[in-house]
C-alpha positions in Angstrom: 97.4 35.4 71.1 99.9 37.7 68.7 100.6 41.1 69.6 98.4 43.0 67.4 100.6 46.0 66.6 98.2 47.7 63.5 96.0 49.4 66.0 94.4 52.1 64.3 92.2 55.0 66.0 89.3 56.8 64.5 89.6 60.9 64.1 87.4 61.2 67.2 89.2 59.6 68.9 92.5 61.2 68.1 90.8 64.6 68.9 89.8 63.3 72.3 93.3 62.0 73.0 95.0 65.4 71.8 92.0 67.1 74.2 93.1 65.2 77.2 96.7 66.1 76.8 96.2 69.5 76.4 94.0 69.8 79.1 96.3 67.8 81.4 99.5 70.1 80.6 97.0 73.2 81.3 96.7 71.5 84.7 99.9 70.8 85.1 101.0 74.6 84.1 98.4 75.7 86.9 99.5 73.5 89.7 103.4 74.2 89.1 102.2 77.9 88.8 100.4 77.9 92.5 102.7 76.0 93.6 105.4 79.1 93.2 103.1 81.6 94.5 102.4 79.4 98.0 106.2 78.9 98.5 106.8 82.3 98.0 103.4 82.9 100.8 105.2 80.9 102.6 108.9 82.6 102.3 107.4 85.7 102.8 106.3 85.4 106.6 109.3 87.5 108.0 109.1 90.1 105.2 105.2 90.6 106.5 105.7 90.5 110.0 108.2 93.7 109.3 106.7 95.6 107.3 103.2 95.2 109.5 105.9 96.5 112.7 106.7 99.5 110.5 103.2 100.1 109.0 102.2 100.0 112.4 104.4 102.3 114.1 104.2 104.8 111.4 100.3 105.0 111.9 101.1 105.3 115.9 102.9 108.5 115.3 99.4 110.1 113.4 97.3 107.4 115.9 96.0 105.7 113.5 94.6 102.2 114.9 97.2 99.0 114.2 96.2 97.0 111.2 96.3 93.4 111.6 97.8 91.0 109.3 95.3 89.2 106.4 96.1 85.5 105.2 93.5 86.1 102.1 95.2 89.3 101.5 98.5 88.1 101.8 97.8 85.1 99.2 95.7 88.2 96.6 99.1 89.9 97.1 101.4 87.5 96.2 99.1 86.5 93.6 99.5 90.2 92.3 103.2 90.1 92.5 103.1 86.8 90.3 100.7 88.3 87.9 103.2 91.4 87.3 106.3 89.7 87.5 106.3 89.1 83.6 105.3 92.8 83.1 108.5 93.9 85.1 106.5 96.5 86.7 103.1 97.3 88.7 100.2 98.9 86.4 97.7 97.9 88.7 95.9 95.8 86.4 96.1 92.5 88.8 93.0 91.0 88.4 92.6 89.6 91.9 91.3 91.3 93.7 88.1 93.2 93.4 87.9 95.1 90.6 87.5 98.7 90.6 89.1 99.9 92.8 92.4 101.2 92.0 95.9 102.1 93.1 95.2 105.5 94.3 91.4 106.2 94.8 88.9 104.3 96.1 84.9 105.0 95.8 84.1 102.4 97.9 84.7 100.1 100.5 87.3 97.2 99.1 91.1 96.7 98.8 93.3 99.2 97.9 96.8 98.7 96.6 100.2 100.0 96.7 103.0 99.1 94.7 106.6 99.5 95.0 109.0 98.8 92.1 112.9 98.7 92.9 114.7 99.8 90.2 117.0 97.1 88.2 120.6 96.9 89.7 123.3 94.4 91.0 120.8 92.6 93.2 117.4 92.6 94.4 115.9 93.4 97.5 115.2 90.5 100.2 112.4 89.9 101.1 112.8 91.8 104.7 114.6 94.8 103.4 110.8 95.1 101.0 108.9 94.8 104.6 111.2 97.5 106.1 112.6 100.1 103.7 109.7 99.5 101.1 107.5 100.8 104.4 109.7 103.3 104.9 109.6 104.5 100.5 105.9 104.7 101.3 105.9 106.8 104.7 108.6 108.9 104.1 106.0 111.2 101.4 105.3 112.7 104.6 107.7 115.3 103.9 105.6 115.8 100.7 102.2 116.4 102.1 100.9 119.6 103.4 98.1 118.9 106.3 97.2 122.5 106.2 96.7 122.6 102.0 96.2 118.8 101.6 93.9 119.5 98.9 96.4 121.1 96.5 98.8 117.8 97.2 95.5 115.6 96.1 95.1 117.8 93.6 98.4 118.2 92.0 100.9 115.7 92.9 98.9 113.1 94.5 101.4 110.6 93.0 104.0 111.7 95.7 102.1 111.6 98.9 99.2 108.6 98.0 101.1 106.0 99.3 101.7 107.8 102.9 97.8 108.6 102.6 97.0 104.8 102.5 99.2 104.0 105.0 97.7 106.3 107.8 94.3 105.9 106.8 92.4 105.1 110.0 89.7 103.1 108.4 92.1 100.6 107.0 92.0 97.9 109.3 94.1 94.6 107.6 97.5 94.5 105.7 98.6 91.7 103.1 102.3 92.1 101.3 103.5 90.1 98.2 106.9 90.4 97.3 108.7 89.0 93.7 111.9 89.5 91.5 112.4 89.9 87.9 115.1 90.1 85.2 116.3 92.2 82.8 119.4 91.9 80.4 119.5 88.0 80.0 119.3 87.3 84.0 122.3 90.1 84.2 120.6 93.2 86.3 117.2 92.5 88.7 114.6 94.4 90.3 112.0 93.7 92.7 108.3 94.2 93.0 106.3 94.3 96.0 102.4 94.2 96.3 100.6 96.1 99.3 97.4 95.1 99.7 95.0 97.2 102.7 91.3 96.5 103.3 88.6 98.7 103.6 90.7 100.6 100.9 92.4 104.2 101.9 92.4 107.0 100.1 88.6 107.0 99.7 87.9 110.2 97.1 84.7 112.7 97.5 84.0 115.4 95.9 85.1 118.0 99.0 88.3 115.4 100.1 86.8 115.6 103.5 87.1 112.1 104.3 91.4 113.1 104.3 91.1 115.2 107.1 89.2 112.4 109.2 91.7 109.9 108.1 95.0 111.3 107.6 96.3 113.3 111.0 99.2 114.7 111.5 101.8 113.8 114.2 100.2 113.9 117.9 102.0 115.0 120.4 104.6 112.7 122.3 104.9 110.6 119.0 107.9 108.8 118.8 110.6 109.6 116.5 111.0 108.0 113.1 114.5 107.8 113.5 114.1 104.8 115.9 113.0 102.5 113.2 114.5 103.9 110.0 116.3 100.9 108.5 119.6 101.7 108.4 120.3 101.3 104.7 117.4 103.9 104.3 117.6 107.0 101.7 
């Protein structure tokens, strides 16, 4: 028989043709997407593994229990640090985890999040130097926070000490870390984002901030000092 080349296809059916395609791209955009984020899990296992060392010997010093790491909060993280890579920066808007709960106060048992943005410059951070030094950005609002007049910190610059807060927090049990790059300037000057994840959330707000007193202790005696593990590119 001759090739019949004068096909011809209904409106419906062009509809349905133009619906399959977009639907198939939107898969393919989703696949190629999560495919990104579990390389970078992946990438990111030395970069955990540090900054769950430092976490955890930081909370010795105050003794705070060690956390333990979290695959599902390591995959929310790096889902977070995907989600605000276009933004360029962490609002704590990620919509991954449960919502909420936010950066710096919890009201209830959940995850809690801190997040770390690296200013643009020559070059980003590694992975490993966000495990170790973005730790130590956290821990080092020590020198910030007043254990006798803790309230007046919460009260007026909780901004500088709530990240050491939620790292000593002795209900916090499990850790997850996301880590990610962006641009700025045409690909010329990069920064890096990292995602800190902690379940039950620290930081837990009451009315009388009692709950800080149980859960944020100061050095005990014998501690060892934080000069042993200060990175050495530290500031």
């Amino acid at each position: 028989m001759p090739f019949n080349d004068n096909i011809t296809t209904t409106p419906a059916e062009r509809k349905l043709l133009i619906a399959k395609i977009g639907i198939g791209l939107a898969v393919l955009g989703m696949i190629i997407s999560y495919t990104y984020v579990w390389i970078k899990f992946l990438d990111m296992e030395a970069a955990r593994d540090a900054a769950l060392f430092h976490h955890n010997f930081y909370r010795s010093r105050h003794g705070s229990a060690p956390l333990r790491r979290n695959a599902d909060l390591d995959m929310l993280a790096q889902m977070c640090a995907s989600y605000y890579k276009p933004k360029g920066m962490i609002d704590h808007s990620c919509p991954y985890y449960k919502s909420g709960i936010n950066f710096y106060f919890s009201e209830a048992d959940g995850i809690g999040e801190n997040g770390l943005g690296v200013g643009a410059g020559a070059h980003p951070w590694s992975e490993i130097e966000l495990g170790e030094l973005g730790t130590w950005a956290f821990y080092k609002e020590t020198y910030n926070y007043n254990f006798s007049d803790f309230k007046n910190d919460l009260e007026t610059h909780f901004g500088n000490v709530g990240h050491f807060t939620e790292i000593l927090w002795r209900d916090t049990r499990e850790f997850g870390l996301g880590y990610t790059t962006y641009t700025l300037d045409g690909g010329k000057t990069y920064g890096t984002l990292g995602v800190f994840l902690y379940s039950p959330a620290g930081n837990v707000l009451t009315k009388d901030k009692e709950l800080f007193i149980m859960n944020v202790k100061p050095v005990i005696p014998g501690a060892k000092p934080i000069r042993s593990v200060i990175p050495r590119n530290a500031n």
